[in-house]
DSSP file (Angstrom, degrees, kcal/mol; ACC not computed):
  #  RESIDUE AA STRUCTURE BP1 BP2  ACC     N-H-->O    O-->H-N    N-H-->O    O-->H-N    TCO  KAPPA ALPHA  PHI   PSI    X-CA   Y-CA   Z-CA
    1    1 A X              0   0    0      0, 0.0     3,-0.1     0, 0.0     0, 0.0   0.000 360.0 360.0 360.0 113.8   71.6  108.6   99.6
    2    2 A X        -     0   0    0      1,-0.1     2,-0.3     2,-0.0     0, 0.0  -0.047 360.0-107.6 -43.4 150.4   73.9  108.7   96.6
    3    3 A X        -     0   0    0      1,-0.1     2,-0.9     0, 0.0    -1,-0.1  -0.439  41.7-113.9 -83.3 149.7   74.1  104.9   94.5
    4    4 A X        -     0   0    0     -2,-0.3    -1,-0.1    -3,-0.1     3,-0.0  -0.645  28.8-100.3 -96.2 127.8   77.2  103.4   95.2
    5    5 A X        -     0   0    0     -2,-0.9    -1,-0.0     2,-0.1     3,-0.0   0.064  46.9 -93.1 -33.7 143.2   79.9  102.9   92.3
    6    6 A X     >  -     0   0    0      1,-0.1     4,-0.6     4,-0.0     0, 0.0  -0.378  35.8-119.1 -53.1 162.7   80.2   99.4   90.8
    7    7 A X  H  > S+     0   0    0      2,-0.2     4,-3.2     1,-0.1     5,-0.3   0.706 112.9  69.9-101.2 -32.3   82.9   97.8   92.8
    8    8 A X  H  > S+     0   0    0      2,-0.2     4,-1.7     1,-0.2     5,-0.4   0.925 102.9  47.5 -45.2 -66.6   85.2   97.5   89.2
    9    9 A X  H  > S+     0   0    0      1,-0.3     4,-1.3     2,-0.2    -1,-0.2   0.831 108.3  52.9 -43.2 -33.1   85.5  101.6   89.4
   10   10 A X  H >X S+     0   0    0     -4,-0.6     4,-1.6     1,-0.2     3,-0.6   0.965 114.5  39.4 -38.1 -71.2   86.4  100.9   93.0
   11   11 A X  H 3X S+     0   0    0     -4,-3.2     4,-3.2    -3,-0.4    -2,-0.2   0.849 114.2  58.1 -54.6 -45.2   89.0   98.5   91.4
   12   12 A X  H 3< S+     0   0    0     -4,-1.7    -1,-0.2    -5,-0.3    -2,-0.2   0.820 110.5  38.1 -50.9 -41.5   89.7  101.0   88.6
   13   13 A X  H XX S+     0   0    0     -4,-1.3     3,-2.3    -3,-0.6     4,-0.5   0.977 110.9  59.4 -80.8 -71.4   90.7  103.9   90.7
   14   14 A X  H >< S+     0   0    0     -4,-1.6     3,-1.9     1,-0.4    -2,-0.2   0.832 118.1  33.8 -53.1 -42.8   92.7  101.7   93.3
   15   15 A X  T 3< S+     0   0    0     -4,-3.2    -1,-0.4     1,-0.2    -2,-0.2   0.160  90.4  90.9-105.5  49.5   94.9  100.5   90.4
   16   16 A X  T <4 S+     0   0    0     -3,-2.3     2,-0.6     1,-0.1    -1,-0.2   0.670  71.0  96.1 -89.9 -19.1   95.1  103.9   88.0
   17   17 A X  S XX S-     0   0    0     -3,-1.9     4,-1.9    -4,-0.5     3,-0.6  -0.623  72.8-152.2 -90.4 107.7   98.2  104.7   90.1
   18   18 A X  H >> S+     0   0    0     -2,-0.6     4,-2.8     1,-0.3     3,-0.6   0.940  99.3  46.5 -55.1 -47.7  101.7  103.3   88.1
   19   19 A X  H 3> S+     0   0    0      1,-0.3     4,-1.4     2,-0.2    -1,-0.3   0.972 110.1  49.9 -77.4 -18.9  103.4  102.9   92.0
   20   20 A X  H <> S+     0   0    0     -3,-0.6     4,-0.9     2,-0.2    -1,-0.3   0.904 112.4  47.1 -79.9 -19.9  100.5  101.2   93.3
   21   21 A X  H <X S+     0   0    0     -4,-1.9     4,-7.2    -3,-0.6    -1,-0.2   0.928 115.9  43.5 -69.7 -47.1  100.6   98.8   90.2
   22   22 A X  H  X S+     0   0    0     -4,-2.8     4,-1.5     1,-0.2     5,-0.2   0.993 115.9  53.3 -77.8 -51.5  104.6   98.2   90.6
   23   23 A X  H  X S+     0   0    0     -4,-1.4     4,-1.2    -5,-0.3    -1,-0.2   0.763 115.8  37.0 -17.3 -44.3  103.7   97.8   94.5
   24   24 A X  H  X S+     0   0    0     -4,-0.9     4,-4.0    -5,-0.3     5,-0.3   0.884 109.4  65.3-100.5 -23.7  101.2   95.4   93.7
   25   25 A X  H >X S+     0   0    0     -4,-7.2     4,-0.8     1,-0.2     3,-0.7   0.879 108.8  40.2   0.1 -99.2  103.4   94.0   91.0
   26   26 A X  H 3X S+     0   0    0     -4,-1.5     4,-0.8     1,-0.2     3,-0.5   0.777 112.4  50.3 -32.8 -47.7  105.7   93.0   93.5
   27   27 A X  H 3< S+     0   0    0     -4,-1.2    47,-0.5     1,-0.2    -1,-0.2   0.789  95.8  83.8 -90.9 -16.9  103.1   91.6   96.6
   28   28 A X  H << S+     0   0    0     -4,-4.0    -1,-0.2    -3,-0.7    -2,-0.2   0.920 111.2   9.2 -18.1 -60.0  101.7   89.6   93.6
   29   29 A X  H  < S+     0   0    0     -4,-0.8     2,-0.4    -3,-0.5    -2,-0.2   0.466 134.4  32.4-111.2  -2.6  104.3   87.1   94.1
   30   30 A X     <  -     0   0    0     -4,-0.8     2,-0.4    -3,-0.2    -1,-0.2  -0.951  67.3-125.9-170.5 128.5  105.9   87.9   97.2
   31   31 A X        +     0   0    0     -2,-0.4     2,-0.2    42,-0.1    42,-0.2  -0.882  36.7 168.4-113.0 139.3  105.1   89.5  100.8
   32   32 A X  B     -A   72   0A   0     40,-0.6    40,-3.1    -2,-0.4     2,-0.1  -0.826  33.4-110.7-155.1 155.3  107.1   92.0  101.8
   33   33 A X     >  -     0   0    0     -2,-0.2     4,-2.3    38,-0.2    38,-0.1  -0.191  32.9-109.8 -98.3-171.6  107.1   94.5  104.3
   34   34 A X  H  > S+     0   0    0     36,-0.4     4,-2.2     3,-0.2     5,-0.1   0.960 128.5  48.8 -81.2 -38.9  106.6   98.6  103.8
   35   35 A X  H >> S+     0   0    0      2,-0.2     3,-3.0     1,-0.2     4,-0.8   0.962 117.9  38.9 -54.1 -71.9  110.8   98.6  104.7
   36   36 A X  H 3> S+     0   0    0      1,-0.3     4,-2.9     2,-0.2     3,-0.5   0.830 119.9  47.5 -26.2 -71.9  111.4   95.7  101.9
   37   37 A X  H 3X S+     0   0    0     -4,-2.3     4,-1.2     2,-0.2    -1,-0.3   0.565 113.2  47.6 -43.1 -35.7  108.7   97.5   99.7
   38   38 A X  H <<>S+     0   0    0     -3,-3.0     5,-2.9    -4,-2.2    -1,-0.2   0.886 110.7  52.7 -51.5 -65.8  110.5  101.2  100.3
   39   39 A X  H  <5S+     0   0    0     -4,-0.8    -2,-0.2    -3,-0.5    -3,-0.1   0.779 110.8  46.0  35.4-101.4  113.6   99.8   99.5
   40   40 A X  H  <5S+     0   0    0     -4,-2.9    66,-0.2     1,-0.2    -2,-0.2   0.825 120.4  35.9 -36.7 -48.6  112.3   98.2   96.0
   41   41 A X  T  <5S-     0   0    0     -4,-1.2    -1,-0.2     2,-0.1    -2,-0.2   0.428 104.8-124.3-110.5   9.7  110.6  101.1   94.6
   42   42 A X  T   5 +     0   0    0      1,-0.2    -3,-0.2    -3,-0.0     2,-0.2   0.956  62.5 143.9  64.5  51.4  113.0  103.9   96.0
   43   43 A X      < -     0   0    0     -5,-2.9     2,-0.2    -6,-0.0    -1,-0.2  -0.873  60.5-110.1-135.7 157.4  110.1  105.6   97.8
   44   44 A X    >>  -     0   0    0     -2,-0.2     3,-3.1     1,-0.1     4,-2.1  -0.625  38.2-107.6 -96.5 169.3  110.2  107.2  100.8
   45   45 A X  H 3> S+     0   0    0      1,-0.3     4,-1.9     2,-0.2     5,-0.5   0.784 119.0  50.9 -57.8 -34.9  107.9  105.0  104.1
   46   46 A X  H 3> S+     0   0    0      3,-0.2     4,-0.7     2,-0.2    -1,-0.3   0.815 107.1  45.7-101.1   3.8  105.4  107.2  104.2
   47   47 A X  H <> S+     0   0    0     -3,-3.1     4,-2.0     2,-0.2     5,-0.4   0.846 120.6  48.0 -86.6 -51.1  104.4  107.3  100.1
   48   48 A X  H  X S+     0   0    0     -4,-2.1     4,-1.7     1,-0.2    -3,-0.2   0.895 109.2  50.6 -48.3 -40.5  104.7  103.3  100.4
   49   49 A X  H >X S+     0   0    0     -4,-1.9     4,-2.4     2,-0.2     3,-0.8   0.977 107.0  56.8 -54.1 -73.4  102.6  103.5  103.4
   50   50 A X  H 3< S+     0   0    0     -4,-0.7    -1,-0.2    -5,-0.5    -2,-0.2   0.774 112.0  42.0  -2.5 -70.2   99.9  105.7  101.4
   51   51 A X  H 3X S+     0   0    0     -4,-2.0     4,-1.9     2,-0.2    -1,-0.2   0.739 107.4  51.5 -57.5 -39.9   99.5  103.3   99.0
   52   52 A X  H <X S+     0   0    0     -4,-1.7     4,-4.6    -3,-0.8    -2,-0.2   0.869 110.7  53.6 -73.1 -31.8   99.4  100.4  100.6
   53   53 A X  H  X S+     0   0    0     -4,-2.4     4,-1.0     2,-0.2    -1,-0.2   0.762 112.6  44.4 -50.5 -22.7   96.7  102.2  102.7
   54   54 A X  H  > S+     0   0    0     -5,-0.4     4,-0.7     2,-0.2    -2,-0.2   0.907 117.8  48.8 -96.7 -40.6   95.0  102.9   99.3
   55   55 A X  H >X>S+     0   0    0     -4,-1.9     3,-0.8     2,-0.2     4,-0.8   0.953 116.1  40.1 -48.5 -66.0   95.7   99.0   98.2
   56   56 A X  H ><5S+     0   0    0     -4,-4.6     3,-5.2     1,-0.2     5,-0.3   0.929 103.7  62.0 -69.7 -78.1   94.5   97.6  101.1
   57   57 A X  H 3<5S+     0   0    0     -4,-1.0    -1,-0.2     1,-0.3    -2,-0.2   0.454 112.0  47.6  -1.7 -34.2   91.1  100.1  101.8
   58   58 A X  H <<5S-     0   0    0     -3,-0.8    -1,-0.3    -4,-0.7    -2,-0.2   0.427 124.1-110.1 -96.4  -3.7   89.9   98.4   97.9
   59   59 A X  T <<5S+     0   0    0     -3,-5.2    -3,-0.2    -4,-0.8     3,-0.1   0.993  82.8 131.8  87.6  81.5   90.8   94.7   99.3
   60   60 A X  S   <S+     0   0    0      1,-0.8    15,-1.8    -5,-0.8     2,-0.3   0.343  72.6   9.2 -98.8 -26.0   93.8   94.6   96.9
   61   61 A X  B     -B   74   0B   0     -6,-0.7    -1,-0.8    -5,-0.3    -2,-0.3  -0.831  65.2-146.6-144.7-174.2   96.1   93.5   99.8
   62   62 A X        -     0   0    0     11,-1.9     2,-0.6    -2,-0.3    11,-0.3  -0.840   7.3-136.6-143.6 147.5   96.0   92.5  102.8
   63   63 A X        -     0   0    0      9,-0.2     2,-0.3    -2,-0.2     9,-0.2  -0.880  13.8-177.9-118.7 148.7   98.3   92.8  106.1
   64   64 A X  B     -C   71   0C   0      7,-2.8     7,-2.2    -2,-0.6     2,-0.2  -0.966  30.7-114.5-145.9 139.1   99.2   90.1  108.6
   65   65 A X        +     0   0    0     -2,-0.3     2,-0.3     5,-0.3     5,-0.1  -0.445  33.4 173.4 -30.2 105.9  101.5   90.9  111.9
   66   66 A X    >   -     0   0    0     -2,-0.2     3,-3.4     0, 0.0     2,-0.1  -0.867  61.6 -53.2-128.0 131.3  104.9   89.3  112.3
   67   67 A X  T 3  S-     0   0    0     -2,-0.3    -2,-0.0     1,-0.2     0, 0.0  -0.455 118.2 -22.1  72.4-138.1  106.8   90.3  114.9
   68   68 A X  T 3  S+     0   0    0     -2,-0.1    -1,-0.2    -3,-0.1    -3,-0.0   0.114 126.9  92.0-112.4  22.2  107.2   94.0  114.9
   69   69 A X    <   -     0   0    0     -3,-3.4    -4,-0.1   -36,-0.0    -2,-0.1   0.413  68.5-141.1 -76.0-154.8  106.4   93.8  111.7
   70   70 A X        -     0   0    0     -6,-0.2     2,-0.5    -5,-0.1   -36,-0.4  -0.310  15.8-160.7-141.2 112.7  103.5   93.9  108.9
   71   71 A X  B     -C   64   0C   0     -7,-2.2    -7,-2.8   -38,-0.1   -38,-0.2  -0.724   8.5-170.8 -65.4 115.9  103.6   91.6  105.9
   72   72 A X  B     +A   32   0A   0    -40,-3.1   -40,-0.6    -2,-0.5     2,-0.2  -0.597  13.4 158.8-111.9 166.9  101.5   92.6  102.9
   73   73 A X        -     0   0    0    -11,-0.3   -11,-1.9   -42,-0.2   -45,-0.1  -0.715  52.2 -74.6 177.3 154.8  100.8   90.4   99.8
   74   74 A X  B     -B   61   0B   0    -47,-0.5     2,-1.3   -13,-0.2     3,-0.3   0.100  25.7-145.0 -34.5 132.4   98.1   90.5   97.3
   75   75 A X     >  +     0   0    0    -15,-1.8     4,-0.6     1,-0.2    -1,-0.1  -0.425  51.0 145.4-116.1  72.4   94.7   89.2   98.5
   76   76 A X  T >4  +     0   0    0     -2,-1.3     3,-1.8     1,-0.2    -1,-0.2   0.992  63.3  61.4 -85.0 -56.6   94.4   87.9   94.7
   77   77 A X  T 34 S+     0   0    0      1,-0.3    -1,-0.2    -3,-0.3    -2,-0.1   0.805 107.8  40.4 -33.9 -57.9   92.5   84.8   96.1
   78   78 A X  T 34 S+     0   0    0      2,-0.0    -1,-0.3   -18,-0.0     2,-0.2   0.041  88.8 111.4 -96.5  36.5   89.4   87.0   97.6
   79   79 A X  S << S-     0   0    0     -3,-1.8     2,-0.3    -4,-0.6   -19,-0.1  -0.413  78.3-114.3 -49.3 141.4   89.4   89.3   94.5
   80   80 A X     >  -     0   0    0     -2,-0.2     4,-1.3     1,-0.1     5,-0.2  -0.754  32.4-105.3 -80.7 154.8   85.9   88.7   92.3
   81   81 A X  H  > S+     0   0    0      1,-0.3     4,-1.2     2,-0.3     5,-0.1   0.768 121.1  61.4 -85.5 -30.7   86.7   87.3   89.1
   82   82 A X  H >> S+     0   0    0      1,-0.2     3,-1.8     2,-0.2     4,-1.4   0.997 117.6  38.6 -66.2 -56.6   85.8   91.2   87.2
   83   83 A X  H 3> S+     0   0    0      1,-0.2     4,-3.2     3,-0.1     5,-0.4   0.926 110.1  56.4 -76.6 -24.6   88.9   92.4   89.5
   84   84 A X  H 3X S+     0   0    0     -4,-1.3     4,-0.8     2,-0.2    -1,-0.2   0.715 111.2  43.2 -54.7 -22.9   90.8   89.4   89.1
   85   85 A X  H << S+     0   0    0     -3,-1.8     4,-0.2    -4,-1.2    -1,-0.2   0.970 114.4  49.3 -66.2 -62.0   90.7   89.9   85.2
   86   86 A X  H >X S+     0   0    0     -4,-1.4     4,-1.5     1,-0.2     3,-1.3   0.783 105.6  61.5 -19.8 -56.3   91.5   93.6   85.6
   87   87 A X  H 3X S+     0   0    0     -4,-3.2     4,-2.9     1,-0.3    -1,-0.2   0.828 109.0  40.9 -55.6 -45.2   94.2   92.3   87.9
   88   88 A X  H 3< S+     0   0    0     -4,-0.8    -1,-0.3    -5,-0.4    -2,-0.2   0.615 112.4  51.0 -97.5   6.8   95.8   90.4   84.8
   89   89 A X  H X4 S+     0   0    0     -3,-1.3     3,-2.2    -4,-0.2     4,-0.4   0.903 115.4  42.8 -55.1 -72.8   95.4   93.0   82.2
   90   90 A X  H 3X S+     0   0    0     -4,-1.5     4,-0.8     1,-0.3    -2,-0.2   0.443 109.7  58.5 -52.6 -19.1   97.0   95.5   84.3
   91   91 A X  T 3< S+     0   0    0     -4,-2.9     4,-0.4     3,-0.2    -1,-0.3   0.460 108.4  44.9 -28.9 -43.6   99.4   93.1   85.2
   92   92 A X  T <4 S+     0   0    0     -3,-2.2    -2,-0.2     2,-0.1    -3,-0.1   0.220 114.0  47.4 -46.9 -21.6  100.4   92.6   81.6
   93   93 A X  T  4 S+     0   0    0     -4,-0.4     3,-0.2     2,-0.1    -2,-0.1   0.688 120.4  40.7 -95.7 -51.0  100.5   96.4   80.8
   94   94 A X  S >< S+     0   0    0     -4,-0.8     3,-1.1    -5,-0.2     6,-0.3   0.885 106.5  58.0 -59.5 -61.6  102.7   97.1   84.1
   95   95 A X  T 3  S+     0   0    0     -4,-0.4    -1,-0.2     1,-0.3    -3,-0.1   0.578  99.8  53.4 -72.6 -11.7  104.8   94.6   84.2
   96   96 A X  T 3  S+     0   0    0     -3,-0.2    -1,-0.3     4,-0.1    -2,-0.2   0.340  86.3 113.8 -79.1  -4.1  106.4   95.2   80.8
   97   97 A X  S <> S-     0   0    0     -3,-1.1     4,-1.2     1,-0.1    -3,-0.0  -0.275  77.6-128.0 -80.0 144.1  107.1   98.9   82.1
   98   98 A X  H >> S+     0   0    0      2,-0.2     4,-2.1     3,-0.1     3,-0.8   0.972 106.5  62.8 -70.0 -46.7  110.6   99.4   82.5
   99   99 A X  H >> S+     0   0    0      1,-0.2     4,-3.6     2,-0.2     3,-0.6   0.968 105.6  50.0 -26.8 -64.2  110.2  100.7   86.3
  100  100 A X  H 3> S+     0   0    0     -6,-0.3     4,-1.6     1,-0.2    -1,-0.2   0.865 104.2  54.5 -57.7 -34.0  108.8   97.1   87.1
  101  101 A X  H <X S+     0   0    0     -4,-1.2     4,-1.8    -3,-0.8    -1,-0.2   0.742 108.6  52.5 -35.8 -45.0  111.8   95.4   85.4
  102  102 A X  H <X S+     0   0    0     -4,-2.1     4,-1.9    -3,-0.6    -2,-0.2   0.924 111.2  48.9 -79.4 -37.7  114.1   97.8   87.9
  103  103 A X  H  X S+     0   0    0     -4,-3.6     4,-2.9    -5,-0.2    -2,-0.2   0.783 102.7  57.6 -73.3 -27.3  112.1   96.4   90.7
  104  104 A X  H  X S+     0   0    0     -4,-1.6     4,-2.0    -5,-0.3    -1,-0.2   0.837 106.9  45.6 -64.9 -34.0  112.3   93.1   89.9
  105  105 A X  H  X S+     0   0    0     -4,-1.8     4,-1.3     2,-0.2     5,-0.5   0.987 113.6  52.0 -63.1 -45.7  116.2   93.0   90.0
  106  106 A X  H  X S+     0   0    0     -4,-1.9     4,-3.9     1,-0.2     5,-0.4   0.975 105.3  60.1 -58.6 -59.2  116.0   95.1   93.5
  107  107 A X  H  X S+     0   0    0     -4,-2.9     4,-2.8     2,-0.3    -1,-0.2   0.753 114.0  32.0  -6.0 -86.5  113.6   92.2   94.3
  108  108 A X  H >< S+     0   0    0     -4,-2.0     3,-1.7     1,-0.3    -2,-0.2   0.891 111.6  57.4 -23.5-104.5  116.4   89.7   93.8
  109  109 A X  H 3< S+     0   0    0     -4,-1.3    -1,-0.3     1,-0.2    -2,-0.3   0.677 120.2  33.5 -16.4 -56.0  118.9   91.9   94.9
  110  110 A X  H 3<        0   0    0     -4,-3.9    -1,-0.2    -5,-0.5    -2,-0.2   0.962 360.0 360.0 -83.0 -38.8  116.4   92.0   98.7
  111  111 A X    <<        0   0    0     -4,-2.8    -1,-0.3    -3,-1.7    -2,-0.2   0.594 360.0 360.0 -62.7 360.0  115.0   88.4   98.8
C-alpha cells in the first residue's frame, strides 16, 4: 500500500488552479450557487461544476440544498490551521489578480 500524501499537498494541488482560487475567492465571503458562480467567472456550468467538484473532494467547500438548488461557500471553519494559512497566502496572491478584481464587480453587479 502506497503512504498517503500529507494532507497540505492535498491542499496544494486543490488550490494550484487560478479558477478554483477566484471560485474560492468568491465562496470565501459569500455562497453562491454553480448558476451565480458561472455567471461571475464567465465559465461555462460544467467547468464551474468541475471545480467545485475538485473544491469540495479536498474539503475546501462545502454544499448545502436549497430548494432546487445547491449553495456552496468555503468550509474555512473545518480547514486545519496548515490549510487555513495556505488559505490566506493564496488568498493574498489571488485576490490582487486582476481576474479577481473583475469578479468582484460581477459579484456586486449579482448580489
Amino acid at each position: 500500500m502506497a503512504a498517503r500524501s500529507p494532507a497540505i499537498l492535498d491542499h496544494l494541488s486543490a488550490l494550484s488552479d487560478s479558477t478554483r482560487a477566484r471560485i474560492l475567492l468568491l465562496l470565501d465571503r459569500h455562497e453562491l450557487t454553480v448558476t451565480e458562480l458561472c455567471g461571475i467567472v464567465q465559465l461555462p456550468q460544467s467547468t464551474v461544476s468541475r471545480h467545485l467538484k475538485a473544491l469540495a473532494d479536498s474539503g475546501w467547500v462545502a454544499a448545502r440544498a436549497e430548494g432546487t438548488s445547491n449553495l456552496y461557500a468555503m468550509t474555512r471553519d473545518d480547514l486545519d490551521p496548515a490549510a487555513r494559512r495556505l488559505w490566506l497566502l493564496v488568498r493574498e496572491q489571488v485576490g490582487s489578480a486582476p481576474a479577481a478584481a473583475q469578479d468582484q464587480r460581477r459579484l456586486q453587479a449579482a448580489l
